[in-house]
C-alpha positions in Angstrom: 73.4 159.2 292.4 73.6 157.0 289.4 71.1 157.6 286.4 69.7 154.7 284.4 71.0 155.6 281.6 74.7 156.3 282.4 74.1 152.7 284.2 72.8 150.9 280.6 75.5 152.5 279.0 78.4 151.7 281.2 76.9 148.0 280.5 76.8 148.3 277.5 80.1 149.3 277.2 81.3 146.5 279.0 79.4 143.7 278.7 81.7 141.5 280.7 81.1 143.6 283.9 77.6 143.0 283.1 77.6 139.5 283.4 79.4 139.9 286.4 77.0 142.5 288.0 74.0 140.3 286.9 72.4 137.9 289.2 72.0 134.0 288.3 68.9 134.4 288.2 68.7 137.4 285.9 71.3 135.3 283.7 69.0 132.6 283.2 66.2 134.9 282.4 68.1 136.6 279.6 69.3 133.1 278.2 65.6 132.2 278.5 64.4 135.4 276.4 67.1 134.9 273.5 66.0 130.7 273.5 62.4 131.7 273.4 63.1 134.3 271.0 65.2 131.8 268.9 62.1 129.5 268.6 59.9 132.2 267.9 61.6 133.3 264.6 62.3 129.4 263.6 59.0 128.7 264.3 57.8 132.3 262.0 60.3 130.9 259.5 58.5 127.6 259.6 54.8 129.4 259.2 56.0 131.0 256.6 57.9 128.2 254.6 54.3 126.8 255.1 52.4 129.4 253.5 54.8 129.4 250.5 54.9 126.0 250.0 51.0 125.2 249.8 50.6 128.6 247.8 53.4 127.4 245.3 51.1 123.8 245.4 48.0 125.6 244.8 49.5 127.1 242.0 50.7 124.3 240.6 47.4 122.4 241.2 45.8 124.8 239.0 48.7 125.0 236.3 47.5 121.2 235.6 43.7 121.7 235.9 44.4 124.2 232.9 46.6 121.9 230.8 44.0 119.2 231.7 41.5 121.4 230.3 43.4 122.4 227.2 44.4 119.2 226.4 40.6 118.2 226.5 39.7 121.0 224.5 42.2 119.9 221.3 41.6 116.2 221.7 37.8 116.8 220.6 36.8 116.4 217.4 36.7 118.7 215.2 33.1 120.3 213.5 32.9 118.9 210.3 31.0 120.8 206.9 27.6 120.0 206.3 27.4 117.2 204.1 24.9 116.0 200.8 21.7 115.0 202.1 20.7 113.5 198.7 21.0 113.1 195.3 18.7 116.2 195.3 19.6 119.4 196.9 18.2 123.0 198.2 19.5 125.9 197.8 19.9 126.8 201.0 21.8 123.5 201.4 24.4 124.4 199.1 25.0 127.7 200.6 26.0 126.5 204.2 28.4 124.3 202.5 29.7 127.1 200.6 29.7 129.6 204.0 31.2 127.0 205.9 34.7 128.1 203.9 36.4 124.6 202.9 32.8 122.9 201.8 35.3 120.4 199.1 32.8 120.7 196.8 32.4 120.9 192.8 29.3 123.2 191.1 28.8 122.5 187.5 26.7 124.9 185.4 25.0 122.8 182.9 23.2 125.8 180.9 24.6 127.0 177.7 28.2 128.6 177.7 26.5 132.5 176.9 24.6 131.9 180.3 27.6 130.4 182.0 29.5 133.7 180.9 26.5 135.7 181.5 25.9 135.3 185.3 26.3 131.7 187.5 27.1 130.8 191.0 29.9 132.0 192.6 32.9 129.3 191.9 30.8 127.2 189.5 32.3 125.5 186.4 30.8 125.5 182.8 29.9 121.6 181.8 32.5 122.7 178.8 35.3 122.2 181.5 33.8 118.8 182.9 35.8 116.6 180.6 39.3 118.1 182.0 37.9 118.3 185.6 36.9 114.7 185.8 40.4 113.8 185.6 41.6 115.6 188.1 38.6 115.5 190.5 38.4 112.6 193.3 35.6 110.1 192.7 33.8 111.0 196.0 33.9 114.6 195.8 30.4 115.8 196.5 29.2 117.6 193.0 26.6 119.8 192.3 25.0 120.5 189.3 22.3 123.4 188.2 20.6 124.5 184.9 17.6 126.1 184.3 15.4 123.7 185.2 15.3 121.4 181.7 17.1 118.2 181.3 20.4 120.2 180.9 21.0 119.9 184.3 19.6 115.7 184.4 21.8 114.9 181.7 24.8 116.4 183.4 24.3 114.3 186.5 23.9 111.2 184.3 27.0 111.5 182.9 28.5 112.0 185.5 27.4 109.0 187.5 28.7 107.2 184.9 32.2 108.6 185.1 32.0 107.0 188.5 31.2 110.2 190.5 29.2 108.5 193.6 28.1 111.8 195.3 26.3 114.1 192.5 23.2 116.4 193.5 20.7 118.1 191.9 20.6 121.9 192.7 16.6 122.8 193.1 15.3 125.1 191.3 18.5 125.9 189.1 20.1 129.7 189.5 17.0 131.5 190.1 16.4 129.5 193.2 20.2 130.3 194.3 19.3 133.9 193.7 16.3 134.2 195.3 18.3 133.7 199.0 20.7 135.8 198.1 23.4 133.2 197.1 26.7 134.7 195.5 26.8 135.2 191.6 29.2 136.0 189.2 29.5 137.2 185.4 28.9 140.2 183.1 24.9 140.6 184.4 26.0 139.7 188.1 28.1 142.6 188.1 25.5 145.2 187.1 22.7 143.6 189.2 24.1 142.0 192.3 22.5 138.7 193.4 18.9 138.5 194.6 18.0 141.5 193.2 15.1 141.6 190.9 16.1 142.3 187.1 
């Protein structure tokens, strides 16, 4: 009696003794199996050429949404400082601009040169030095002067405006307004007593 197995393997062995041992009939059955099986991995292939190809078009569909998006994002304009509301300004006005970090702005102390040296705003300028700054400052740069609170500070501005400075404020209240917020000073006293503290 013949086993299966020694049968497959004799096959196997021979292939051309199988085809002659098959039936037409089984013949067209195996053809049919390796055509159907040929379709079924083109058409697997196909699915999956698919999938790639709308993943790779979803990817590049958000690849433009994000240069869209950053190209939006730069072609904005820009925040700009805080300007001069007047020819008369606050304290609190002058230290925005100065927080903002690039405020292109000019602070002139008009008080004596002893008080200058003695403690001023942060960055300031003594009104000794306006003479050689006006030459080399723009005509509208914003400027603001401070004093303590007589017609130092006035007289400053005046002569200024006459210069041809378009843009010159009045700081309120002088230094002791600056330091009552807390604005920056600098100097011999600032150092010993930082700014807004009470003396």
């Amino acid at each position: 009696m013949t086993n299966f197995h020694d049968q497959n393997e004799s096959i196997s062995n021979n292939p051309e003794q199988a085809n002659q041992s098959a039936s037409p009939q089984d013949v067209n059955v195996a053809e049919r199996a390796n055509h159907d099986s040929d379709q079924a991995a083109t058409e697997a292939s196909g699915l999956v050429s698919d999938q790639f190809a709308n993943r790779a078009e979803d990817f590049s569909d958000q690849a433009s949404d994000q240069v869209q998006n950053a190209k939006s994002a730069v072609t904005q304009p820009l925040p700009k400082p805080p300007g001069m509301s007047s020819t008369q300004a606050t304290a609190d006005e002058l230290l925005k601009r100065l927080n903002w970090g690039e405020p292109a702005l000019t602070i002139i102390d008009a008080r004596s040169r002893q008080s200058f040296n003695a403690e001023r705003i942060t960055g300031a300028m003594s009104r000794d030095q306006i003479a050689e700054a006006t030459q080399s400052l723009e005509h509208q740069r914003d400027i603001y002067v401070y004093g303590d609170g007589g017609d130092q500070a006035t007289e400053v501005v005046n002569q200024l405006r006459q210069a041809g400075y378009q843009k010159v404020a009045l700081l309120q209240g002088g230094l002791s307004a600056w330091k009552a917020i807390g604005g920056p000073t600098e100097g011999v006293e600032a150092f010993s007593s930082p700014a807004g503290a009470k003396v």
